[in-house]
N, C-alpha and C positions, 0 to 999 in steps of 0.2 A: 603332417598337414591335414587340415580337414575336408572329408570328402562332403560334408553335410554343406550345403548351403545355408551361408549366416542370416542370408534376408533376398528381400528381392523374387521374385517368378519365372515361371518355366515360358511364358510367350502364353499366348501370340503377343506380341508388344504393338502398341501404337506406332501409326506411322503416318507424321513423327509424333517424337516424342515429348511431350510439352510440360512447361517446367513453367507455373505460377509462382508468383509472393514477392518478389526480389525489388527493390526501391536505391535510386541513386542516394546514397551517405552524403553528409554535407563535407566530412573528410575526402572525399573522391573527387572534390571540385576544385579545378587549378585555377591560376588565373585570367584563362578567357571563359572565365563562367560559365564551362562545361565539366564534362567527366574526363580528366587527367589520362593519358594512353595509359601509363601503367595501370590503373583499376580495371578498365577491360578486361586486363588478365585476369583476374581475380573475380571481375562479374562474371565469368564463362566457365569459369573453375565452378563457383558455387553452383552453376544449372549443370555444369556436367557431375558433379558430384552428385547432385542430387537424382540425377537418371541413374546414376552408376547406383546406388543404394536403394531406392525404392523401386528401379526394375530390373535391377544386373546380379544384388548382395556382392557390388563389389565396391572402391572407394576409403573410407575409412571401417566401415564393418569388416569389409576384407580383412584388412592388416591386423586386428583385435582374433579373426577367427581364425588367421592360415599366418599370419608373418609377413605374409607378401604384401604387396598393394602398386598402384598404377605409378608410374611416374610419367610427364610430360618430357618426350624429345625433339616434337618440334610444333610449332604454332604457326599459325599464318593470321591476321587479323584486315579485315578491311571496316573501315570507318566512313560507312554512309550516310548518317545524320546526328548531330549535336544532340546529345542526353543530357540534362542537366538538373540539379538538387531537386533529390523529393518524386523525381519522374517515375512514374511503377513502372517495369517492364518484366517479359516474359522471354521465354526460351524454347523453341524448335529444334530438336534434335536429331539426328540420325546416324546411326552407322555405315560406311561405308563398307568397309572393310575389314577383316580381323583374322588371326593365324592363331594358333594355340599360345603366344608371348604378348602379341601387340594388337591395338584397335587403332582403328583411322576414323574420323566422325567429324563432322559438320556442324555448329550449331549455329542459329541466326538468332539474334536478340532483337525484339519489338517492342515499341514505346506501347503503352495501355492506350496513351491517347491516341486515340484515331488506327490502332496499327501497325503503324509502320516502321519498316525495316530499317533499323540502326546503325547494325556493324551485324559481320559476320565472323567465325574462326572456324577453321580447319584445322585441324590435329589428329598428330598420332602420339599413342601413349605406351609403353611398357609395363608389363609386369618386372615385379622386383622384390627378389628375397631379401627381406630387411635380418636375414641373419648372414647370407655369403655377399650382399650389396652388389649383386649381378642378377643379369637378367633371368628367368624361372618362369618354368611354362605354367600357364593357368589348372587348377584343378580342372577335372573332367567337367561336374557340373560348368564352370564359368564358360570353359571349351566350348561347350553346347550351347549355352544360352548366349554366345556372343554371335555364332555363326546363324542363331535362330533370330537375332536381331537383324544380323545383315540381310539374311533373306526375306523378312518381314519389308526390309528398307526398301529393295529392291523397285519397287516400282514407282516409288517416286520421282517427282520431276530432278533432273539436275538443274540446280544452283549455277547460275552464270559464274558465281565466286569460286566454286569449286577446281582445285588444281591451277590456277589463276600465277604464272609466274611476277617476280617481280621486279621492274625496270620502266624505265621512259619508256614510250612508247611514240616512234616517232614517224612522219609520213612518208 
């Protein structure tokens, strides 16, 4: 496995971390002429990949330089306003928390227009040896740069969303 880092920087990292370009597909539209729940996933995926690579060198560079790479074990999504065909939106990232296997992170998606807060996900993610298909601890460098991101994160506001169980909620 390689101890070299494939891409990505040593910190200090943004906080948070912000993820431009990304545009609702006309594929991603269901039919109440919004963004379908399953693309979410896949909108959050693309702005966490793209933090995992251009600040972490981990993601899909990962798997190409070491075998391993991230997989998702759990998601949590909240859906606070209708995005819909064509809408640009962006990405606020953070790390929560991370161990030498796993990350926990945050991201909030914003419409370009005007701002505002969309949807959010909380997730944590795994490492994983795509040669034994079980979990595998991070190289040193990712080790470092992960815990360097959490403590960059550290003083950010919490998210009302964050850790948010799910259920009725009744008087």
């Amino acid at each position: 496995m390689s101890q070299i880092p494939p891409g990505g920087h040593d910190g200090p990292y943004p906080a948070p971390v912000e993820v431009r370009g990304f545009e609702v597909k006309p594929e991603w539209i269901d039919y109440n002429g919004h963004m379908n729940v399953g693309y979410y996933g896949v909108a959050f995926d693309l702005g966490l990949e793209a933090m995992m690579v251009e600040h972490l060198g981990l993601g899909g560079i990962q798997v190409e330089a070491t075998g391993q790479g991230p997989y998702m074990i759990q998601s949590h999504l909240h859906f606070l306003r209708e995005v819909r065909e064509g809408e640009r939106f962006y990405y606020h990232l953070r790390l929560l928390d991370a161990d030498e296997k796993r990350g926990h992170y945050f991201a909030q998606m914003f419409s370009e227009e005007g701002d505002a807060l969309c949807a959010t996900q909380e997730g944590l993610f795994i490492n994983v040896s795509h040669e034994t298909g079980r979990s595998a601890r991070y190289p040193d460098w990712a080790v470092a740069r992960l815990a360097r991101m959490v403590q960059d994160h550290k003083g950010l506001d919490p998210a009302p969303q964050i850790g948010q169980p799910i259920g009725i909620r009744r008087k």
